[in-house]
ZAKOLPA-658558 format. One record per residue: x, y, z of N, C-alpha, C in turn; residue in one letter. Coordinates in steps of 0.05 Angstrom, whole numbers, plus 5000, padded with zeros to 4 digits. Layout:
<atoms>
XYZXYZXYZA/...
</atoms>
This chain:
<atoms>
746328854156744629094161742529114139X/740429184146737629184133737929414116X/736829444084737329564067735929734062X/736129984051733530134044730230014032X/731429884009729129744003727029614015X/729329394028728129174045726129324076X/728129524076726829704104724629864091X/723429914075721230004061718529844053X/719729664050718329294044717729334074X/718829244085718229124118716729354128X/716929594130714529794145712729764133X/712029814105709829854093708029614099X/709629314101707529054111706529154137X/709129244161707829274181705929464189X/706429674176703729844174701329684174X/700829564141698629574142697729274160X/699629164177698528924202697829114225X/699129284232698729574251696429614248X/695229714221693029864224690129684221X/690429384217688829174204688029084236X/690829114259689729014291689129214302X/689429454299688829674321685829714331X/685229704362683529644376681129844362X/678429784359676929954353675730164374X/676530054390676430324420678430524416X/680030484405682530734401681830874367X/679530844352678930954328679831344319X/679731394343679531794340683231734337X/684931514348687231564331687731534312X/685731324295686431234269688531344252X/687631694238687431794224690731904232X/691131964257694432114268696731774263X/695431544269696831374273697931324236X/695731294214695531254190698231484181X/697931754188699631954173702332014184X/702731804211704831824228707031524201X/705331314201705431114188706431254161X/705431374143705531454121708531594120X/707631804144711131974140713331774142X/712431484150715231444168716731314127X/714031184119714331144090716231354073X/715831604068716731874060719431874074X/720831854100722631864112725031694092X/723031414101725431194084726731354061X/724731464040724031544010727031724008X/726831924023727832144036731432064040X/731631884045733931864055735031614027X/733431554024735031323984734631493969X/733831773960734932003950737332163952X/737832073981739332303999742032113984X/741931893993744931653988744631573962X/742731663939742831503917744931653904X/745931653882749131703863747431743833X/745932003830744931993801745531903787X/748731973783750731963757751231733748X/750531553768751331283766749231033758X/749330923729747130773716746630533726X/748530443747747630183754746330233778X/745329853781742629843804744329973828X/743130073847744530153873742530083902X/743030013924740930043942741629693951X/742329543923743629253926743129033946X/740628893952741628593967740828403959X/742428193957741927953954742727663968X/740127533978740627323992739027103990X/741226943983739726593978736926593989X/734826603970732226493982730926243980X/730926143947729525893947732025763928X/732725543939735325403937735125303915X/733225133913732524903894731625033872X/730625233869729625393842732525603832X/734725713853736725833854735326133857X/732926193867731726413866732226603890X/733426803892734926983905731827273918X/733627303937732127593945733227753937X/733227933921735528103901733628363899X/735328503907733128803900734428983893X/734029153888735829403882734429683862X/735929893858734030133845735730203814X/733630303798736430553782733830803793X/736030923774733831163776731531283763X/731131083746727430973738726530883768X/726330583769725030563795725930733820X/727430813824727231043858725231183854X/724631263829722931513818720031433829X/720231163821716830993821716930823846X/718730853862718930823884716931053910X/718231293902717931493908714131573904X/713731573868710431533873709431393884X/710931193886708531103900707531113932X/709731113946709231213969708031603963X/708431753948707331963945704231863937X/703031663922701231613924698531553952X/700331373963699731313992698831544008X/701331704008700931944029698332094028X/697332063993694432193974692632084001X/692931833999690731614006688831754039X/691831694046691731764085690432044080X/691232204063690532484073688232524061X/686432424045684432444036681732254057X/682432064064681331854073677931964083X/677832184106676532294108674632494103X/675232494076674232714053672832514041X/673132264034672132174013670131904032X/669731884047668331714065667331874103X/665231814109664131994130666031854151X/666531634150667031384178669731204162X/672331334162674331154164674130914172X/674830684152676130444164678330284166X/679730204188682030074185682729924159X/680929734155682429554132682329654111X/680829854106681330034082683930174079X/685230274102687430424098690330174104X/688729924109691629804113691029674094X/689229524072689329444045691629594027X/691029944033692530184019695630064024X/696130094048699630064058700029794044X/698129534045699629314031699929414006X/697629573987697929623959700929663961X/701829853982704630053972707329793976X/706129723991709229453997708229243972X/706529173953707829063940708329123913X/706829463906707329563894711229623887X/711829723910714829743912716229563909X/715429283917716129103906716728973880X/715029083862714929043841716929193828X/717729473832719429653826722029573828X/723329463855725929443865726329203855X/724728943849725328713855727128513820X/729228513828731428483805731928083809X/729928003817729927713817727027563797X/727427493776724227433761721927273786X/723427093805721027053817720327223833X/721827323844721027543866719027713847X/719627813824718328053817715527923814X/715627603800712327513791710727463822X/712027513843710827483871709327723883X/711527923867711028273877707928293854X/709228233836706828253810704028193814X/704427873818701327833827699827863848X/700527933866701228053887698328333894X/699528543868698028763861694828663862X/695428393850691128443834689128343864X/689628223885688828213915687328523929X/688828623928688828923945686929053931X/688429093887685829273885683429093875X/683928853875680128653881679928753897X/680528663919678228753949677629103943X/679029273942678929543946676329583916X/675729543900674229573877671429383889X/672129143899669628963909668329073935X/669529153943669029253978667129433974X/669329703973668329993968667830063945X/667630013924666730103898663330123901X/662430173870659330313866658330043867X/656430103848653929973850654529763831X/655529673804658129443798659829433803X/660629353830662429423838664829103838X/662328893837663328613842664728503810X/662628743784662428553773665728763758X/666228913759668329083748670728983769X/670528913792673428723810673228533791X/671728303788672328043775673728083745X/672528333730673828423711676128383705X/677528613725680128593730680928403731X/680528193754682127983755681727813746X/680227733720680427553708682227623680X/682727883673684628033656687727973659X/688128113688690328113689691227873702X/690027643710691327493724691927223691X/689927373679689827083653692727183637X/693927433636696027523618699027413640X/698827433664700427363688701027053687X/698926933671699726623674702226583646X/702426763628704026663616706326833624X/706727043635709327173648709626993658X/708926773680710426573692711426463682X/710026293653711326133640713826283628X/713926443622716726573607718726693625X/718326663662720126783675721426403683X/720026263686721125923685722325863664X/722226003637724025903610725826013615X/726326193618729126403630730826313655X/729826243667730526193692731925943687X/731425653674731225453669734425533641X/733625663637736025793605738125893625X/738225963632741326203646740626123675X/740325793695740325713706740725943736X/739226163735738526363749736126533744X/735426633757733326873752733527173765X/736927193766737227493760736027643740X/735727933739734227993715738228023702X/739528203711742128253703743628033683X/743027813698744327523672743227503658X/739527543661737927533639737927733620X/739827943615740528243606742828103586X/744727993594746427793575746227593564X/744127473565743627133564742227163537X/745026983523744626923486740626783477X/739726883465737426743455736426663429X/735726553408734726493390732526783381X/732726743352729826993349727026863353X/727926623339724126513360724126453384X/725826493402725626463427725426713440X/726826973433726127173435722727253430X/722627143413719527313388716527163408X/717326873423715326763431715426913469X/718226923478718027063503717427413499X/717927483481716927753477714127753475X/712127573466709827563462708827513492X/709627303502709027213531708827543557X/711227583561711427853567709128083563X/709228113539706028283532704128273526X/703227963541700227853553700428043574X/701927963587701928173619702028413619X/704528443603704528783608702528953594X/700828873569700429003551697129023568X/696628913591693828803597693828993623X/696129063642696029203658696329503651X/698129503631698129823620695529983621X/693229983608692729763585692829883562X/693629663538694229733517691729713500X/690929823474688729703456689929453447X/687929263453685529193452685229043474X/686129153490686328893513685629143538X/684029333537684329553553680929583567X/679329373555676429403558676829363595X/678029373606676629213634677529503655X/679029683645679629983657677130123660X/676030143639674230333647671130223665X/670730013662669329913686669830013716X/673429853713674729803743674730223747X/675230283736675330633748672930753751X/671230623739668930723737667130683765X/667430343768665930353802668030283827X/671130373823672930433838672230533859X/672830543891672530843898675231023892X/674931313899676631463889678931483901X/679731233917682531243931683630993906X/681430793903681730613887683330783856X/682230883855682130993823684531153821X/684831253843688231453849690531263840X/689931073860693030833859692930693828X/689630643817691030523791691830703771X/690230923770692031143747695031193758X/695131153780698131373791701031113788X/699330873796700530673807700830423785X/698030303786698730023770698930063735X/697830203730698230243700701630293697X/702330383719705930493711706830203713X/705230033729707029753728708029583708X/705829693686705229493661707329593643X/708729933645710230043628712030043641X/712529923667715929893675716129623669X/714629413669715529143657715129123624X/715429213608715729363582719229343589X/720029593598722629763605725329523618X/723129353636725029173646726028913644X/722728843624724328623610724328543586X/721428683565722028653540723328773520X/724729063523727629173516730029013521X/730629063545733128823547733428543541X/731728433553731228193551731227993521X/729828123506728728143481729328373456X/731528463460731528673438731228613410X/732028353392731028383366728328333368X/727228183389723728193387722828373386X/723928563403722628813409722428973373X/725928973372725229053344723828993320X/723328713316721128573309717228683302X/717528693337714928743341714229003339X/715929173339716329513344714829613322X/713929603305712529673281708929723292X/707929433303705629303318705229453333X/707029543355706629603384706029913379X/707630123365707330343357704630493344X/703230233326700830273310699230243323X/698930063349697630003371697330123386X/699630323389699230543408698530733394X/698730823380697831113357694231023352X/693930703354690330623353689430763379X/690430713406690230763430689231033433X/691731153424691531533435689031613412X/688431533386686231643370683531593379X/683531213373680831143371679231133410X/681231103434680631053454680431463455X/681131623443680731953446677732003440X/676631873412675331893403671931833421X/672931543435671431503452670831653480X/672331683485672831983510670932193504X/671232213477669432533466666032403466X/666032083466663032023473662232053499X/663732003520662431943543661632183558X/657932093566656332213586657632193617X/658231943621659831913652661832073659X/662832173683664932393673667632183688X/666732003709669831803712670131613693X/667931553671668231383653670231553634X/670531753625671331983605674231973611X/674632093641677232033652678831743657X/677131573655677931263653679831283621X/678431413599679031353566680631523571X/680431713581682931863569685131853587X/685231573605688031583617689231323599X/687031073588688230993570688931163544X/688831403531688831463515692731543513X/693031723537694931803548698231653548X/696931363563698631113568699831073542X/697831083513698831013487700331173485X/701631513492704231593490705931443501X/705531353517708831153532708931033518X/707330783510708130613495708830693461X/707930833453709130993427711831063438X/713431273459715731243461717631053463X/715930813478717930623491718830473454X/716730443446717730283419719430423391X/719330663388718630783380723230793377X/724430763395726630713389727630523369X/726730333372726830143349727130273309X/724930493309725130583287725330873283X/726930963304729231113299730531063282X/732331273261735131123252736931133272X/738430913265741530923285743431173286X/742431383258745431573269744431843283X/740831813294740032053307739731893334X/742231833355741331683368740631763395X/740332123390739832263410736832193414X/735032193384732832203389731531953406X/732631783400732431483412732331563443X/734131683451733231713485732031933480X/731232123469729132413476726932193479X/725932023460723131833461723631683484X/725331563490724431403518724531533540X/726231833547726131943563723232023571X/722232183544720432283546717732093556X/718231803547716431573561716231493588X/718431593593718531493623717731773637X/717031953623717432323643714132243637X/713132123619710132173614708932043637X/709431783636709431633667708631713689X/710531953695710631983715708232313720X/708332383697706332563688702932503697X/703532383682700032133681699232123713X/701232083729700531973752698932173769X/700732423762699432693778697532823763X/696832833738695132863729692232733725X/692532483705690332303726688932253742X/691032173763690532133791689032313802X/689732603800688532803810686932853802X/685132843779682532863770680632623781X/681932383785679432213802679932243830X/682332323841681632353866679732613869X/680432853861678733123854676233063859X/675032903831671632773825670832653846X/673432423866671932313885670832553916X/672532803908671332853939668932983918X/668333073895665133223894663132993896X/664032813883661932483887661832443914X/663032483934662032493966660132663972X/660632843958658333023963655533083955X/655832953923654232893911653832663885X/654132433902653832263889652632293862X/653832353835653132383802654332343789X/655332143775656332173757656432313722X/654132293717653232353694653532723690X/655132773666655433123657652133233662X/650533163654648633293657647133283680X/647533153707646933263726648533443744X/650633663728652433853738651434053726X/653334253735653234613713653434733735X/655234983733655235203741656935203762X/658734983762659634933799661635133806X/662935343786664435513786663335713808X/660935693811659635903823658835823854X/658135573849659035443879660935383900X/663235263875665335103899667835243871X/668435533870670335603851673435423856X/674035443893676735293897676635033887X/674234923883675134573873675534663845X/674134843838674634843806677134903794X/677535123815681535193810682334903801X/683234653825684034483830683634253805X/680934333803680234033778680934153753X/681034463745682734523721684734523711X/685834543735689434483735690134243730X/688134083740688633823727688433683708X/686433843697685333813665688333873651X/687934163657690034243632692634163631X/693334003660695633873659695933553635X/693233493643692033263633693133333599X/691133573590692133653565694433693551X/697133733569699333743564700434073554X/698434213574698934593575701634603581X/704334703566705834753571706634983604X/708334903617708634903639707334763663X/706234613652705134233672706834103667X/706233923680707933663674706833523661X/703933573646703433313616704333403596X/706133653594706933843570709733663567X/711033633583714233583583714733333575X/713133063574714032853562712832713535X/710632933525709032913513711033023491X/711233303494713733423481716333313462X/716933103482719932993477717632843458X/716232573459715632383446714132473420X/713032793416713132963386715332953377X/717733013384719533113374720832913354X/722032733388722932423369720532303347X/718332313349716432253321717432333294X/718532583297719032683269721632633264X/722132393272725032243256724531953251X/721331933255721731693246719531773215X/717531843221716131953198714132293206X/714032443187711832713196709132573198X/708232343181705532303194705532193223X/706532113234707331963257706832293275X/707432453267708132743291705432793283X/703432823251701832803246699132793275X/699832503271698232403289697332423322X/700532403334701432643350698832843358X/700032973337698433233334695033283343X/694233103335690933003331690732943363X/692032703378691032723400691532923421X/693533053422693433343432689933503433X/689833493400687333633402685233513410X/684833323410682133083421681633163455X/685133103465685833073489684833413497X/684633613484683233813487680733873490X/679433703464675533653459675133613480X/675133303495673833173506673933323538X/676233413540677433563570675133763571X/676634003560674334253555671734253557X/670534053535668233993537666433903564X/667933773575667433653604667333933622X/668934003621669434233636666734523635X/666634503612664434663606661934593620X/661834373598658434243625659034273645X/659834143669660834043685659834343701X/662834573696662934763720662835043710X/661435073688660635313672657335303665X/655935433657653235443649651535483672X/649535453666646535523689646835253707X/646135293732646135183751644334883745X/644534573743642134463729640134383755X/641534313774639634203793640334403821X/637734403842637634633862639234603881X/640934263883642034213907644534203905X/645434383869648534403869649634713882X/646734783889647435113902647735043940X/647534833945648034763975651534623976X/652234443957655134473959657034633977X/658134453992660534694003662034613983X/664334853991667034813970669134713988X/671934623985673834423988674434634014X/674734414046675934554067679234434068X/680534534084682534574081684534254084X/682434084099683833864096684033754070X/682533894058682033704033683133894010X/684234104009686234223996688934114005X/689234084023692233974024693333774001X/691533454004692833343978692733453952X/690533513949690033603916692433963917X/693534033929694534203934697934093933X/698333843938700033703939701333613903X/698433563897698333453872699133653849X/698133913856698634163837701334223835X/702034243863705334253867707334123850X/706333893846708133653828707633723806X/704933843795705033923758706234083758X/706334333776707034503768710734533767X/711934373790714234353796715434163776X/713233983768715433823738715133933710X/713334063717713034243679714734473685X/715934653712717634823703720234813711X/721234463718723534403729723934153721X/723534033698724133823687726533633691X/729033783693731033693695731833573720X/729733613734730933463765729233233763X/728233083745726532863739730032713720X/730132933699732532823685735032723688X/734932883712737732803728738732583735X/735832463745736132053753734631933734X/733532053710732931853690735531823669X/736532013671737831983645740831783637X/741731693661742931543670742031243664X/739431203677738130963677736830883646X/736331133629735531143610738530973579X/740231093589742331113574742830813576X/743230673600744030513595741930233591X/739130253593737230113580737730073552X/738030283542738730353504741430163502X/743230223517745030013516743929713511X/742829553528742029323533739829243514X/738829503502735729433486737029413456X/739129553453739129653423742229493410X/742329213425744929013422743328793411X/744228733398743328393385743428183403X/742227973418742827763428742927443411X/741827533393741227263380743227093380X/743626883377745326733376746126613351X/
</atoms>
């Protein structure tokens, strides 16, 4: 019998072959057929919540079956309750997609919305998939969909910010292969699970830890390897720009989570010093840049890398913990993985937001705005809430994992919370400031007084999106409930010596 996963995998392909052949004489269904498609996505979601076992830290959802013989490479999938979570966005991402589709383009097109459904099947893939080749299949997999979706529909560089990308992430992907073949080749499998036990050397650790975050550190993105984001968001379109804030950037910080903790823990510990300072460069000097930019999706481009450097400051950030506060050790990764998921609805919802006023009026630049409060006040509701979620306004959801990863700071050093501290307030400057120009002051140009404001189709998602800040900044613990399980026993696997 066909598994949740696998039955989530398989619709989401068939979707988007469904919607890639559907006759162009039948187009006025598009849009019922797309959100019929989408729910059936949500259904699956719906019911591996319903049967999932919080309490319980191991993978669940479970199948595996001989795939490639000769390599010993298995179809192996399975969840904790990290990925169901990112399971879950991401089809909540999707659903963004469908229900916006027509807000953000006059004339829907098929392969636009079935590009979207492949995004989600191999996005999920990437999540569930507990086999190294399978996952480097799900992995590379990702940079196809959003090329075309950035090359297609994107602005006016639109070709030259796709090639970006994929010459980034696909150059850091060539050495994940090589280090999922050393592994594989070492513990004569490519479970990740054996690879969770499997004795290693510290330079063999120190060189596959490095390998590892070519990739991950490039999809996140991390400083210094983060220049090719704000391009790709910049001439995105804004369905484009949704899935990578909401979606692929989380990819880069669940393969962090899934293989260079476990996998690698004295590397990790090793490198944990690097990765932390790297991220504390991130949230400052990439803030700092935020507070320059005239563009206003370029602005929001920096300051979602700015953001990402909290994850990765939590995720490492265990390492130099001491061992006898070892609560704080999971408050920081918890809090890394809650930011995650933070980012996505916050983010996300400010470029999807920007993309329906850029339908309307194609501008990017702050100074061809002002006063829009007075025009279109409901979008402004909408795009503030997202700011200040963005900001980390207590009772959002950018408050709650931001929170934890202050807290745990001040056990490893006060300048460390220090610093902390600073991008909070940056993460304030640059927001505010935006906000001001933007949808406060004298009106600048005559044709921002013709604007309509957001009709009701188009409150629904962004209405969707508020729901989730507001439901994870004042209900936290039902995020906790399936992380903390999955959390606990990562720390297990990360914070054991393998060396040999």
């Amino acid at each position: 019998m066909i598994g949740y996963c696998s039955a989530l995998l398989a619709q989401s392909v068939a979707s988007s072959v469904i919607l890639s052949l559907w006759p162009g004489c039948w187009r006025r269904y598009l849009k019922p057929l797309s959100c019929l498609l989408a729910l059936l996505s949500v259904a699956i979601v719906a019911a591996m919540f319903y049967s999932f076992d919080s309490q319980f830290s191991q993978f669940q959802f479970v199948e595996r079956v001989d795939w490639i013989d000769a390599l010993a490479a298995e179809y192996y999938v399975g969840v904790d309750g990290l990925s169901l979570l990112l399971v879950a966005l991401t089809v909540f991402a999707n659903v963004l997609v469908v229900l916006s589709q027509d807000s953000l383009y006059a004339r829907v097109e098929q392969s636009y919305l079935a590009l979207f459904f492949l995004m989600q099947a191999v996005t999920v893939g990437v999540f569930v998939a507990l086999d190294g080749v399978l996952f480097y299949l799900f992995w590379e997999s990702t940079l196809l969909p959003m090329y075309m979706a950035v090359g297609i529909w994107g602005s006016k560089d639109r070709l030259y910010a796709a090639s970006k990308f994929f010459l980034f992430t696909f150059a850091g992907s060539l050495l994940l292969l090589l280090a999922i073949v050393y592994l594989g080749l070492q513990a004569e499998s490519f479970a990740l699970p054996v690879w969770y036990d499997l004795p290693l050397t510290w330079l063999e650790q120190c060189l596959l830890f490095v390998m590892f975050s070519a990739a991950f550190a490039v999809k996140l993105p991390m400083f210094p390897v983060h220049i090719w984001l704000p391009d790709a968001h910049t001439e995105a379109p804004a369905a484009g720009s949704l899935i990578l804030a909401a979606l692929l950037l989380k990819v880069g910080a669940f393969g962090f989570l899934r293989f260079n903790l476990p996998i690698t823990p004295d590397a990790s510990a090793t490198f944990a010093p690097v990765m932390v300072v790297l991220s504390i460069i991130a949230v400052l000097y990439i803030g700092l840049l935020a507070l320059s930019q005239q563009d206003i999706k370029r602005l929001i481009a920096y300051a979602s890398i700015s953001h990402m450097g909290m994850v990765t400051l939590g995720i490492f950030s265990v390492y130099l913990i001491a061992t006898e506060v070892a609560f704080a050790k999971e408050m920081a990764l918890l809090g890394a993985c809650v930011q995650m998921i933070a980012h996505a609805f916050s983010s996300g919802g400010m470029f999807l937001a920007f993309g329906m006023l850029y339908a309307r009026y194609p501008k990017r630049a702050m100074s061809d705005y002002g006063g829009l409060a007075d025009t279109m006040p409901i979008f402004v509701v909408f795009f503030v809430w997202f700011t200040l979620s963005n900001i980390g306004l207590p009772g959002t959801a950018g408050f709650v994992g931001e929170l934890m990863i202050f807290m745990s700071s001040f056990y490893i050093h006060p300048f460390m919370s220090a610093m902390v501290v600073i991008t909070v307030l940056l993460s304030a400057s640059y927001s505010l400031w935006m906000v001001r120009r933007v949808f406060y002051g004298p009106v600048q140009v005559a044709a921002l007084h013709t604007l309509e404001d957001l009709h009701y189709r188009e409150m629904l998602p962004l209405g969707l999106i508020g729901v989730a800040i507001l439901g994870l900044g004042c209900l936290p613990q039902v995020l906790m409930g399936y992380l903390t399980p999955s959390v606990q026993q990562l720390l297990t696997w990360s914070l054991v010596s393998k060396i040999i």
